[in-house]
Structures are given as C-alpha cells and as structure tokens.
mmCIF file of the N, C-alpha and C atoms, coordinates in Angstrom:
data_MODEL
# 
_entry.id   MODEL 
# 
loop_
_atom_site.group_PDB 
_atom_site.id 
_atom_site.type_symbol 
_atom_site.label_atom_id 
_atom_site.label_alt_id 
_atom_site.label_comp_id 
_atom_site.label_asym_id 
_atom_site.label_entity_id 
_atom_site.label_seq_id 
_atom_site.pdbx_PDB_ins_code 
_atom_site.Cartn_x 
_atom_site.Cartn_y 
_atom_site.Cartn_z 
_atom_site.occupancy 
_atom_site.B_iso_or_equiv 
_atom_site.pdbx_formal_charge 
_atom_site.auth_seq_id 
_atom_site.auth_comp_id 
_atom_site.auth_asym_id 
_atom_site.auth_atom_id 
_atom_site.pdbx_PDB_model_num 
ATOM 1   N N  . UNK A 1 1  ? 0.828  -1.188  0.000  1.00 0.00 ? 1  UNK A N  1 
ATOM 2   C CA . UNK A 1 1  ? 0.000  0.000   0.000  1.00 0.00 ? 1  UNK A CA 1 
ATOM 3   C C  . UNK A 1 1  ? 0.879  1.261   0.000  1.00 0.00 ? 1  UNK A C  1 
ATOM 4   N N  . UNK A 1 2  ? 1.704  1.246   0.610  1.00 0.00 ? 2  UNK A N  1 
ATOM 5   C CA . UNK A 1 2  ? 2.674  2.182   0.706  1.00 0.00 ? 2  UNK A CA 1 
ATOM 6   C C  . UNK A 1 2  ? 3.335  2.336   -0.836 1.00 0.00 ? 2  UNK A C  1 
ATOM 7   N N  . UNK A 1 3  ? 4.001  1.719   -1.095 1.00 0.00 ? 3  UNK A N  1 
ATOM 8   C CA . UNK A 1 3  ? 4.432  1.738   -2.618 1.00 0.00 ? 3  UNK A CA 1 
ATOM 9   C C  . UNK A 1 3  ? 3.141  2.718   -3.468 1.00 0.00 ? 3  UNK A C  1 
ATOM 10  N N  . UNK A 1 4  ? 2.334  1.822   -3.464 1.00 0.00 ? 4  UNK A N  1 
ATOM 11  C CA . UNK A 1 4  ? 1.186  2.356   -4.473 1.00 0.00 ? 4  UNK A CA 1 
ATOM 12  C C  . UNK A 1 4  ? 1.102  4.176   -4.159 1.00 0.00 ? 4  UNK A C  1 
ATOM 13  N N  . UNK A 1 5  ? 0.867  4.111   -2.306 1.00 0.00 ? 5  UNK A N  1 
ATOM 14  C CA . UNK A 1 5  ? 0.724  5.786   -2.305 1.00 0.00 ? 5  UNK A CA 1 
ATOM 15  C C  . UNK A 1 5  ? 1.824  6.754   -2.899 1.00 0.00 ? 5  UNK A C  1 
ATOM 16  N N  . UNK A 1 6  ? 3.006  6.156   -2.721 1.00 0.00 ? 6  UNK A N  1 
ATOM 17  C CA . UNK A 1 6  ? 4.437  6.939   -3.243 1.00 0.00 ? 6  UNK A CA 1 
ATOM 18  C C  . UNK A 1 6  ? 4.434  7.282   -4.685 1.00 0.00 ? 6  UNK A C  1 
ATOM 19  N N  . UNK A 1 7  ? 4.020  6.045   -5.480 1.00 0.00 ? 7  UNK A N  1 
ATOM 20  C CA . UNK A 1 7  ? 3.674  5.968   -7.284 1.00 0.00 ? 7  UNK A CA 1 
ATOM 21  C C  . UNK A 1 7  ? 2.792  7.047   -7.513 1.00 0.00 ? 7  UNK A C  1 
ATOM 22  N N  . UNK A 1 8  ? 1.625  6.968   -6.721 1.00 0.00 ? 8  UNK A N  1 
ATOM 23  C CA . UNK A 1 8  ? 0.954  8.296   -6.779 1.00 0.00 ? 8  UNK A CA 1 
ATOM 24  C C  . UNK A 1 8  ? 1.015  9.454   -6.818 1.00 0.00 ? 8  UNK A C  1 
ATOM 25  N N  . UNK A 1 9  ? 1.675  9.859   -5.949 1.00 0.00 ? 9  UNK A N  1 
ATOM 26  C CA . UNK A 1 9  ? 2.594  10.938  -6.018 1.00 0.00 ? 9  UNK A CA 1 
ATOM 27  C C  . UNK A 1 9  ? 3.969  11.304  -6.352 1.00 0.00 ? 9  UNK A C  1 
ATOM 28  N N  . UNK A 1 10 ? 4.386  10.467  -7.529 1.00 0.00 ? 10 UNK A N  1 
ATOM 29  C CA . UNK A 1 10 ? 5.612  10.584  -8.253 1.00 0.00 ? 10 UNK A CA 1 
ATOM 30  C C  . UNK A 1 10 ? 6.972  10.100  -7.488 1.00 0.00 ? 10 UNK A C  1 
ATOM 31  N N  . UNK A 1 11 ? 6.807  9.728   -6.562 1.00 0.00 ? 11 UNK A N  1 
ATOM 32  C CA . UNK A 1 11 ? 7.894  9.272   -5.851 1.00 0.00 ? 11 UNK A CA 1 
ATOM 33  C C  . UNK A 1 11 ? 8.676  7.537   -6.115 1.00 0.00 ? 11 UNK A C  1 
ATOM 34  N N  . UNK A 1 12 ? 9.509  7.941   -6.036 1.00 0.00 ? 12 UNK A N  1 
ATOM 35  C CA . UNK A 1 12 ? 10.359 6.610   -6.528 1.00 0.00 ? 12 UNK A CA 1 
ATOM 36  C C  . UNK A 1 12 ? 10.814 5.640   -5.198 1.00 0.00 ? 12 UNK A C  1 
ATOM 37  N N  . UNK A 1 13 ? 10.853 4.277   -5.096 1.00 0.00 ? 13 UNK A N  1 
ATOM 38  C CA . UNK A 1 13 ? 11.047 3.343   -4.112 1.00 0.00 ? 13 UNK A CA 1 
ATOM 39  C C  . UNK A 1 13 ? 12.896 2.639   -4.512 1.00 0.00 ? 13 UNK A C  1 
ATOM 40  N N  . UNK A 1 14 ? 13.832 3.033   -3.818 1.00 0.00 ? 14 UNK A N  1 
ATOM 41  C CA . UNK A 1 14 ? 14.559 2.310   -4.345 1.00 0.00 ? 14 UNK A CA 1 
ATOM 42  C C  . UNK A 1 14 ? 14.674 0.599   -3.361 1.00 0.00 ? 14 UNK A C  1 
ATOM 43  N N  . UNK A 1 15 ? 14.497 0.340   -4.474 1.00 0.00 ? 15 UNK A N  1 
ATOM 44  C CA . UNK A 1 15 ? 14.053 -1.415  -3.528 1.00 0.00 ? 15 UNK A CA 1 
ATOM 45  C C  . UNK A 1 15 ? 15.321 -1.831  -3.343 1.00 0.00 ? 15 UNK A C  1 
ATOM 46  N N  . UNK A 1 16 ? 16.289 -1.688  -4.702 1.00 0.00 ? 16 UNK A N  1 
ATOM 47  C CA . UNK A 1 16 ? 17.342 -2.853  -4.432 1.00 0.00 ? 16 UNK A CA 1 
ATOM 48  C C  . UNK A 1 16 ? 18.389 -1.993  -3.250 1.00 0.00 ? 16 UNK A C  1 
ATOM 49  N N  . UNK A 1 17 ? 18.243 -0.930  -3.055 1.00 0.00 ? 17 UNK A N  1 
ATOM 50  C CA . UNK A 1 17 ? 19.071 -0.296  -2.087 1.00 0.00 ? 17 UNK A CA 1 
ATOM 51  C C  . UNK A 1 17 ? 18.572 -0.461  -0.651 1.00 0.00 ? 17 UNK A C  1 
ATOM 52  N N  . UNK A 1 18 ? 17.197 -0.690  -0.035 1.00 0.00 ? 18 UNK A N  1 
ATOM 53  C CA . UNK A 1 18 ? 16.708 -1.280  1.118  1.00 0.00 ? 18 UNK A CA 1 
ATOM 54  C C  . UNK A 1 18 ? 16.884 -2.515  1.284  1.00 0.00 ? 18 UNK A C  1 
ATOM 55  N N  . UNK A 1 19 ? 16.952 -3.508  0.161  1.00 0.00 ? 19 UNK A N  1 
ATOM 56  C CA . UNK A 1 19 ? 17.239 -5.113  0.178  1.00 0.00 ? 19 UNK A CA 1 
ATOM 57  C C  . UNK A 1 19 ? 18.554 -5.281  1.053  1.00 0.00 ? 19 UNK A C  1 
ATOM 58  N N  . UNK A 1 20 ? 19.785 -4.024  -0.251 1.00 0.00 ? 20 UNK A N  1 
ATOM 59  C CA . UNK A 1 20 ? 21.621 -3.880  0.724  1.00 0.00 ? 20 UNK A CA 1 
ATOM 60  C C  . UNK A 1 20 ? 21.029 -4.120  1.842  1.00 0.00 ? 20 UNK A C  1 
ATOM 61  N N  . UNK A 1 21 ? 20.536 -2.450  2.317  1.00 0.00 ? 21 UNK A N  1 
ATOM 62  C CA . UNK A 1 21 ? 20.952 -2.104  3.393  1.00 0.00 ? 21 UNK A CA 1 
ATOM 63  C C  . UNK A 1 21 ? 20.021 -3.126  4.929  1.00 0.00 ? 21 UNK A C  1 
ATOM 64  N N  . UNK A 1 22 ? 19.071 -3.470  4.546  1.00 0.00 ? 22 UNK A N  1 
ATOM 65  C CA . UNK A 1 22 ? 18.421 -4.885  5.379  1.00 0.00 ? 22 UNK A CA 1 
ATOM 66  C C  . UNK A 1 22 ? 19.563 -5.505  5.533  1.00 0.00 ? 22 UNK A C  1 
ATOM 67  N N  . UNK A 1 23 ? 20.053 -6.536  4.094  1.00 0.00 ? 23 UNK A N  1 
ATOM 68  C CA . UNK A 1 23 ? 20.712 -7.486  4.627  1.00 0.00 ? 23 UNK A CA 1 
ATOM 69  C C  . UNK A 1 23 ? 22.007 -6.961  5.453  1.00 0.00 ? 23 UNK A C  1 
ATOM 70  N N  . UNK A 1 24 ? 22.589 -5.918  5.409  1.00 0.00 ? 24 UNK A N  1 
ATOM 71  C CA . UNK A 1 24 ? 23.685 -5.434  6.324  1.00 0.00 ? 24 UNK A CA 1 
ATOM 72  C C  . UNK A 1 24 ? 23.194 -5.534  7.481  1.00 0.00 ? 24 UNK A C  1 
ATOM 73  N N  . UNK A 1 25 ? 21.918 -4.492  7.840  1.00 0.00 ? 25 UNK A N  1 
ATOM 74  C CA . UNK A 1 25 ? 21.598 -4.984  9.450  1.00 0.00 ? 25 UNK A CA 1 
ATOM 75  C C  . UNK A 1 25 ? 21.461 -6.512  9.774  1.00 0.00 ? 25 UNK A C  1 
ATOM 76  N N  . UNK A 1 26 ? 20.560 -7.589  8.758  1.00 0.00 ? 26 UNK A N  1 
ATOM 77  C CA . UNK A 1 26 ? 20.878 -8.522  9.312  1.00 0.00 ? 26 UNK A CA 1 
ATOM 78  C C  . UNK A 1 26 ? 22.019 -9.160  9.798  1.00 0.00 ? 26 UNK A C  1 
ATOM 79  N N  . UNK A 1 27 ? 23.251 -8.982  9.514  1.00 0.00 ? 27 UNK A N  1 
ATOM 80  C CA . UNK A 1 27 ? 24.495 -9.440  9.464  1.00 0.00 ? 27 UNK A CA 1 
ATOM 81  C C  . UNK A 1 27 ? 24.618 -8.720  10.863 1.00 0.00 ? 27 UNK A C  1 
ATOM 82  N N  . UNK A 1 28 ? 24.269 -7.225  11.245 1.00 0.00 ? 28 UNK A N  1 
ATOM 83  C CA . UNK A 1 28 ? 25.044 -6.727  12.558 1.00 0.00 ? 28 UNK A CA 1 
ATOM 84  C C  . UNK A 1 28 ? 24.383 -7.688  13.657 1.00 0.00 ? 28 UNK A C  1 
ATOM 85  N N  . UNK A 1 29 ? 23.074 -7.577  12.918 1.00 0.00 ? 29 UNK A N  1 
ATOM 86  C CA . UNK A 1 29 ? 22.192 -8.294  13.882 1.00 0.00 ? 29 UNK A CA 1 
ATOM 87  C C  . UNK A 1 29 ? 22.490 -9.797  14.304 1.00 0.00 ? 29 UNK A C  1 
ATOM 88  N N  . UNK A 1 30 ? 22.815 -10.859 13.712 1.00 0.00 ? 30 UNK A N  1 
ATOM 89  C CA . UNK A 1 30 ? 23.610 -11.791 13.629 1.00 0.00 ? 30 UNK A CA 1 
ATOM 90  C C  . UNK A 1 30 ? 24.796 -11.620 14.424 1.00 0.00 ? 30 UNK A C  1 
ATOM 91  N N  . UNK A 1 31 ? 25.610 -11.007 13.999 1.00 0.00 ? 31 UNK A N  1 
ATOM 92  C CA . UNK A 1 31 ? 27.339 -10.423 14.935 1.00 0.00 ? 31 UNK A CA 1 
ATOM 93  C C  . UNK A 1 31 ? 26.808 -10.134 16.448 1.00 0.00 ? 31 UNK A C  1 
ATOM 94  N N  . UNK A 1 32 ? 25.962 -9.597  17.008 1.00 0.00 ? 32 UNK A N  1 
ATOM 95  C CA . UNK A 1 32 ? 25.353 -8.877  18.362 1.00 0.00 ? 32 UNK A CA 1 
ATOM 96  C C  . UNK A 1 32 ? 25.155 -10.447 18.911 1.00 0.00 ? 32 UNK A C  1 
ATOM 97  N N  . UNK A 1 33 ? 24.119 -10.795 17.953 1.00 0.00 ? 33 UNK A N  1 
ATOM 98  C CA . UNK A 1 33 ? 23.412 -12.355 19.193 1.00 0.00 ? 33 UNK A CA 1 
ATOM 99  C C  . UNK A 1 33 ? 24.660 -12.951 19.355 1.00 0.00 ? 33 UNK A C  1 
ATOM 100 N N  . UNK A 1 34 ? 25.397 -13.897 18.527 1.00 0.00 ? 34 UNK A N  1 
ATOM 101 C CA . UNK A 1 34 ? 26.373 -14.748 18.539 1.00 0.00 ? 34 UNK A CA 1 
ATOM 102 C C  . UNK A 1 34 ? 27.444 -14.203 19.094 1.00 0.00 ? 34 UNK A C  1 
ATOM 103 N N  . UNK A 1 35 ? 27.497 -12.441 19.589 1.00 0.00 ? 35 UNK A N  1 
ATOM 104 C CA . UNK A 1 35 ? 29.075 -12.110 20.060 1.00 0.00 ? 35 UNK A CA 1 
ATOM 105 C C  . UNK A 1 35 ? 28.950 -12.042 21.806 1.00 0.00 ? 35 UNK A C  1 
ATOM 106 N N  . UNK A 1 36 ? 26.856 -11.848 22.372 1.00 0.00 ? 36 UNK A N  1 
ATOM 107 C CA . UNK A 1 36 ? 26.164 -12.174 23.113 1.00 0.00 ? 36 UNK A CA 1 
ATOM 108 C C  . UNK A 1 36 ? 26.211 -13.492 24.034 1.00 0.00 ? 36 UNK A C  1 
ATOM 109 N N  . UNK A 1 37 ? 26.868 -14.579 23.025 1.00 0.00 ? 37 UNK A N  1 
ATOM 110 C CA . UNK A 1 37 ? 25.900 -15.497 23.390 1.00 0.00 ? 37 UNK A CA 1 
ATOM 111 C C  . UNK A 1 37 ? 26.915 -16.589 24.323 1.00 0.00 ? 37 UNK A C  1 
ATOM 112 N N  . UNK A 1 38 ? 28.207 -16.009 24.308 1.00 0.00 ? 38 UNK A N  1 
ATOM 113 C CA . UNK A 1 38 ? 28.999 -16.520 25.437 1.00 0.00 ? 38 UNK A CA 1 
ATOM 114 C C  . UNK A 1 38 ? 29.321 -15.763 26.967 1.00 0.00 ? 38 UNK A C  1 
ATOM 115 N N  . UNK A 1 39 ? 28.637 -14.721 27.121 1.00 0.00 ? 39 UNK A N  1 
ATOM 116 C CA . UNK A 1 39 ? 28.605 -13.684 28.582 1.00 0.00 ? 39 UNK A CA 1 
ATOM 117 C C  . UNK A 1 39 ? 27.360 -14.029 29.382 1.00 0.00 ? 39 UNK A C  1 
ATOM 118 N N  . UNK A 1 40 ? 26.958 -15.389 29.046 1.00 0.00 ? 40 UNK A N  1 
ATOM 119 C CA . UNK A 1 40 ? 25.526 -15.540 29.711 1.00 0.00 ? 40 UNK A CA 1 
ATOM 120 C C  . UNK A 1 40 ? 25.776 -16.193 30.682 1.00 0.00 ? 40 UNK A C  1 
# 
C-alpha cells in the first residue's frame, strides 16, 4: 500500500538499495546475538 501511495505521487522506491541495506543490518544483527551469546 505504501508503494502504491508513493507511485501516486511521483515518488520513486529504491528497492534494491533497502534489500543492501536490510541485509547489512541482518548481518550486525547476527554479529550482536552470537558475540552475546557466550557472557551468559
């Protein structure tokens, strides 16, 4: 829905640049649990 409202109003979605930047957080996010997961 969001997409559609942006198209509407001329605005552009860059997808493949949110895909990067997701999978980077996933990776920090990954590094945090597993660097976590021996101080318990």
């Amino acid at each position: 829905m969001t997409e559609e409202i942006l198209a509407e109003r001329g605005i552009d979605i860059d997808d493949e640049g949110f895909e990067l930047l997701m999978e980077q957080q996933r990776e920090r996010a990954r590094q945090a649990r597993d660097a976590g997961k021996g101080s318990a």
